[in-house]
N, C-alpha and C positions, 0 to 999 in steps of 0.2 A: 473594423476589419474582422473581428470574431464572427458577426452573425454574419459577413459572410458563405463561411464556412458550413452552417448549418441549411439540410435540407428543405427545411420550412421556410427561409428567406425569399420574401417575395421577388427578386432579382430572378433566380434560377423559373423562376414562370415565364418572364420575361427572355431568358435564353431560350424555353423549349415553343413558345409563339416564334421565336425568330428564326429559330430553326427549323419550323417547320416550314415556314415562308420562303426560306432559302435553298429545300428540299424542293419545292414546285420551282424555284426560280431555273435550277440545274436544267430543269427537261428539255427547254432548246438546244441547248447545247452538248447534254449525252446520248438523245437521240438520233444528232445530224448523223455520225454516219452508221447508225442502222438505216436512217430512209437513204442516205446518199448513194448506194451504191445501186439501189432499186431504181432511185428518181433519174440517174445517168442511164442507167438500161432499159427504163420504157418510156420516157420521153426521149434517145439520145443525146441526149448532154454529156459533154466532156467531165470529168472528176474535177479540172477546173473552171470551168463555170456554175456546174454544182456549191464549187468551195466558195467563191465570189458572194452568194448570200448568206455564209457563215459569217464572212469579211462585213458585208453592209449591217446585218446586225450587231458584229461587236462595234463597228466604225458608230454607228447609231447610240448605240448607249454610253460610247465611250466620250460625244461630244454633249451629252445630256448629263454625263454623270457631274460634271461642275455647278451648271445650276438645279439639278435635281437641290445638290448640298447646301447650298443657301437654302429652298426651300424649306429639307429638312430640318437645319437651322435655325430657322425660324417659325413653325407649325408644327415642327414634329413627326415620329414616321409614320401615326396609324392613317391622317388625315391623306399621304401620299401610296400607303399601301396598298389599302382595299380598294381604291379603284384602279391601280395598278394591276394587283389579281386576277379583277376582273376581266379588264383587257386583253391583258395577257393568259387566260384562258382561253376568252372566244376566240381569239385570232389563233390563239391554237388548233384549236377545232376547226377552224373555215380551211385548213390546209385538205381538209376533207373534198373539198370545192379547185381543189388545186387546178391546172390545163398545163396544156403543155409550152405554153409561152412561157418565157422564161422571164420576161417584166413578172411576173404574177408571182413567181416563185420571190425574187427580190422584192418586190411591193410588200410582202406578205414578213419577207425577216426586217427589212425597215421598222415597219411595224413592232415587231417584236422587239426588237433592240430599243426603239423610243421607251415602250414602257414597260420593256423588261431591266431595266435601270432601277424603276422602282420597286422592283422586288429583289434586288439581289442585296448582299452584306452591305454596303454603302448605308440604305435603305436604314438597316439596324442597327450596324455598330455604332452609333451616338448613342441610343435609347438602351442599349445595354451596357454602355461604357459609363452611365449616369449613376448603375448599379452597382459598380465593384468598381474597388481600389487593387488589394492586395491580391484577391482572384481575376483580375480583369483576363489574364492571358488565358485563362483557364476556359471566362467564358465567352469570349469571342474566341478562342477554339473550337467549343461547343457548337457555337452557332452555326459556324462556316463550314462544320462538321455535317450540316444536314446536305450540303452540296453534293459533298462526298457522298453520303449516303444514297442521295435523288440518284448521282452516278453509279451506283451501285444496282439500285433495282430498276432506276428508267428502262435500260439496256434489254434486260431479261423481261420486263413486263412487255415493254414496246414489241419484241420479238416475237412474244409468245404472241399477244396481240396481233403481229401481223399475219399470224400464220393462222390464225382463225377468223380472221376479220377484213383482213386484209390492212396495209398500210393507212389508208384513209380511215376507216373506222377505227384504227389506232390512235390515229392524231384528233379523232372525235372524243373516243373516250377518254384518254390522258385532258384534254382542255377541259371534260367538264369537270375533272376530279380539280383540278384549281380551283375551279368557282366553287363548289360545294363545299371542301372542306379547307380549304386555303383561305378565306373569306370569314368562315367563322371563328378560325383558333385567330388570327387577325386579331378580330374583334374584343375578343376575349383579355388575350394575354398580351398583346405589343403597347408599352407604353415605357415613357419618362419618369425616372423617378422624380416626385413629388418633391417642390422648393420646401425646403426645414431652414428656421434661423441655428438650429445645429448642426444641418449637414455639412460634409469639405463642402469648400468651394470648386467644383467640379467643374464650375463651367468658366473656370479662368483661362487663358491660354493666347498663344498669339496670334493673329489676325491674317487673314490672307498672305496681303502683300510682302509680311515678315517672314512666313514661310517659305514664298519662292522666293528669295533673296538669302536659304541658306542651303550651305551643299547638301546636308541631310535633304531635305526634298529631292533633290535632283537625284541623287543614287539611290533613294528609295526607288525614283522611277523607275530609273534604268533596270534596276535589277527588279522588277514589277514587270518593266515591259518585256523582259528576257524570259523568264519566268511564264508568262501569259505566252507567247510565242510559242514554248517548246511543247506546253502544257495544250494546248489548243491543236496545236499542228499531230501529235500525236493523239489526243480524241478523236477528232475530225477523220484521218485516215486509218486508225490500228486494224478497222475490222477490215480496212479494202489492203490495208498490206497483208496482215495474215491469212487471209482467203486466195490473194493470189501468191499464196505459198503453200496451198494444199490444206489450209484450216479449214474448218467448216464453219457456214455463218454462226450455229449454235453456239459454238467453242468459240469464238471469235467474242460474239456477245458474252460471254462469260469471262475471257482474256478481259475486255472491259470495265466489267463489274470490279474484276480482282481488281484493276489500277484506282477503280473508285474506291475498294476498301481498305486498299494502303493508304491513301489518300486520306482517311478519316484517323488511321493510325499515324500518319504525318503530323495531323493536327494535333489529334488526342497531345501525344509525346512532346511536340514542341508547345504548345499552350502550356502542362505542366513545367518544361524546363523556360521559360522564359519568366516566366513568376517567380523564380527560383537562380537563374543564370541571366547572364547580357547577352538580350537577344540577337547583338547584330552575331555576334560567334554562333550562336546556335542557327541562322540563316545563312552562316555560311559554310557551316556542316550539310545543311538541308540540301544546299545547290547545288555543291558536290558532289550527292549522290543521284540528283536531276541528271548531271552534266554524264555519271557514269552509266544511269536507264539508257541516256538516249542513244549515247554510243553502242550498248550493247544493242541495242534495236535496230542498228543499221545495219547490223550482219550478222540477226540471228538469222535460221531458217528452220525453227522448229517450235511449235508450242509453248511448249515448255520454259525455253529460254527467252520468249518474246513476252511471256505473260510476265517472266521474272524482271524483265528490263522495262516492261510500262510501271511494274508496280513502284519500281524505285523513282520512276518519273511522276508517279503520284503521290509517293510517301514524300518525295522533296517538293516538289509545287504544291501539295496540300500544306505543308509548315508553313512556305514561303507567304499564303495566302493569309495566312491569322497574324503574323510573325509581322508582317507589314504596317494593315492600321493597329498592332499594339505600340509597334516604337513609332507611329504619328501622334498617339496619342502621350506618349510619354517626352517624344520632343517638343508639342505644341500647344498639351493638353487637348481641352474638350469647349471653349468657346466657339471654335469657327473649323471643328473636327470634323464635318460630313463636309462642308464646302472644300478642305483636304484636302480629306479622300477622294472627293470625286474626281478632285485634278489628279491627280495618282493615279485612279482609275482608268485615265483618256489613257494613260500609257499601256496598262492591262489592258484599253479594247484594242490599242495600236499594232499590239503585239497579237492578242485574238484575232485580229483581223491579218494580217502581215504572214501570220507564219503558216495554216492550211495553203494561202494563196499560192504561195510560195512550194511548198511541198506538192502541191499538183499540180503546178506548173515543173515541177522536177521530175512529177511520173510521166505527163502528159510528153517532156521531150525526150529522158532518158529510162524510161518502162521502170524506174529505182527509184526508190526512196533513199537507196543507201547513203547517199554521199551529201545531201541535206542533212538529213540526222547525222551525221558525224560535223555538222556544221554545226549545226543547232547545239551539240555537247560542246564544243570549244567553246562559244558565246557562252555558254551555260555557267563555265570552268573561270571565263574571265566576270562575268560578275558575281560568284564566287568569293574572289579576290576582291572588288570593288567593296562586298560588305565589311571588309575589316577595315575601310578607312572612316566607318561610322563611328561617331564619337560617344563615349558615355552620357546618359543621360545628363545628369547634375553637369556636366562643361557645355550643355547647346544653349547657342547664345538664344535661341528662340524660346527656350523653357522659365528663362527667365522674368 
């Protein structure tokens, strides 16, 4: 547990490879609504059919991410990564190629959802969970930290991008920066720590079928799929709600960044206190302050107070995100932990998918977002409450 701790541990290589991978994987999804609001006003498409191939993408990764997890399981992430990368930058790029048929727009996030599965945290958290014991919150923090970060300057690069290049040259240049430098640090740094006849045994734990047969699984979901919902549905729209309240898209893209840099501060703070406290309390500190962003976002109408109310919604859904596969791996261990995860994750795309659709089916009938978002905080509030009926580590019958 000591050489943890120090900076030379080759583990900490292996969090900044996966983090940076996890940095490229963010950019579907904190770019959709910088292109969304464009892609609705020069093809005419509604906000909700726009949202529809946010939906087919999470729906897409979310029914891949189960057997992505055996694979990982058994080959490991670098053999699933780098051609994941790859994929998922060229398709990035052909959005360049986009029409106005709207199959093309969906064909195209299909696409991305399949194999953007294999670049997201699923993808990594076994191969860095190989690496730490007593830091593990700390560095699956880190990791999931580079998502935040991707949310942080996709936003602002994309925009600047489009406003010289226009949107298509955008989605050109973001796809080839995946392949070029996504592919290498891969290469380099994403790996398994190496079997030792002195290492723990890391890779003991319980088996699928043991998993979903206890309620820990099940209210991880839930409060996963709650979590992915409010988090998604507020990315997805923030720039087309704050625009038609007088933002401007600049400041708008900017409002976004902030939610992505709370978001890394979410992580940062909760990875340190779960290392430290029981995690399921500290997730349901996290939700609570989720459940109070979104409310305030349904009836700000000013800057200021909308950027203060995404942030919270990203300082709580960024915890919620690391805070998850750490207590999978603390209830299950690490033998059959990406296969999990990924079931875990259908609930996160259930909820990515489910809740934009929903929110633009609320603007599309009632011109408001308001009274959604005040949904979406109750939900938020009641699974909240669901994480205190998580049981301490050492009493899951699954850990044993």
């Amino acid at each position: 547990m000591s050489e943890e701790s120090r900076p030379s541990y080759a583990g900490w290589r292996v969090v900044f490879g996966s983090a940076v991978g996890v940095f490229f994987a963010s950019l579907v999804i904190v770019t959709f609504p910088v292109l969304l609001k464009r892609w609705s006003e020069e093809f005419t498409w509604s906000r909700r059919e726009v949202s529809v191939a946010f939906a087919i993408a999470a729906t897409c990764a979310g029914l891949l991410a189960g057997p992505l997890g055996h694979l990982l399981d058994r080959f490991g992430a670098r053999r699933i990564v780098v051609p994941s990368l790859f994929l998922y930058g060229t398709l990035f790029a052909s959005l360049w190629f986009l029409t106005p048929n709207l199959w093309h727009l969906y064909a195209l996030y299909a696409a991305l959802g399949v194999v953007g599965i294999g670049t997201s945290p699923v993808a990594y958290a076994r191969a860095v969970s190989t690496w730490f014991t007593a830091r593990r919150g700390l560095a699956l923090a880190l990791v999931i930290s580079g998502a935040a970060l991707g949310g942080m300057l996709h936003p602002v690069v994309a925009e600047g991008l489009i406003r010289r290049v226009g949107w298509r040259g955008a989605c050109l240049i973001l796809g080839a920066a995946v392949v070029v430098v996504g592919i290498p640090t891969a290469l380099r740094f994403v790996r398994e720590r190496p079997a030792s006849p002195h290492a723990s045994p890391f890779l003991e734990g319980a088996p699928v079928a043991q998993a979903l047969r206890t309620r820990m699984f099940w209210l991880l979901a839930v409060v996963q799929l709650v979590g992915s919902m409010v988090q998604n549905s507020v990315i997805v729209h923030l720039s087309a709600l704050l625009t038609d309240r007088g933002v401007s898209p600049e400041r708008a893209a900017v409002a976004l960044s902030a939610m992505a840099a709370a978001s890394v501060a979410g992580r940062l703070v909760s990875g340190v206190l779960i290392d430290r406290a029981f995690a399921a309390r500290v997730l349901m500190v996290i939700m609570t302050l989720t459940a109070l962003g979104a409310y305030l976002l349904s009836g700000t109408a000013s800057f200021g107070v909308g950027t203060a109310a995404a942030m919270l919604v990203g300082f709580g859904t960024g915890g919620e995100s690391d805070i998850i596969p750490y207590l999978l791996s603390r209830y299950f261990g690490l033998k059959s932990f990406s296969a999990i995860y990924g079931l875990v994750w259908l609930a996160n795309a259930v909820g990515g998918a489910f809740g934009p659709i929903v929110m633009g089916r609320a603007y599309d009938v009632t011109g408001s977002y308001d009274a959604i978002l005040a949904r979406l905080a109750l939900a938020t509030l009641v699974a909240a409450v669901l994480a205190l009926a998580l049981p301490r580590y050492d009493s899951a019958p699954a850990s044993r």
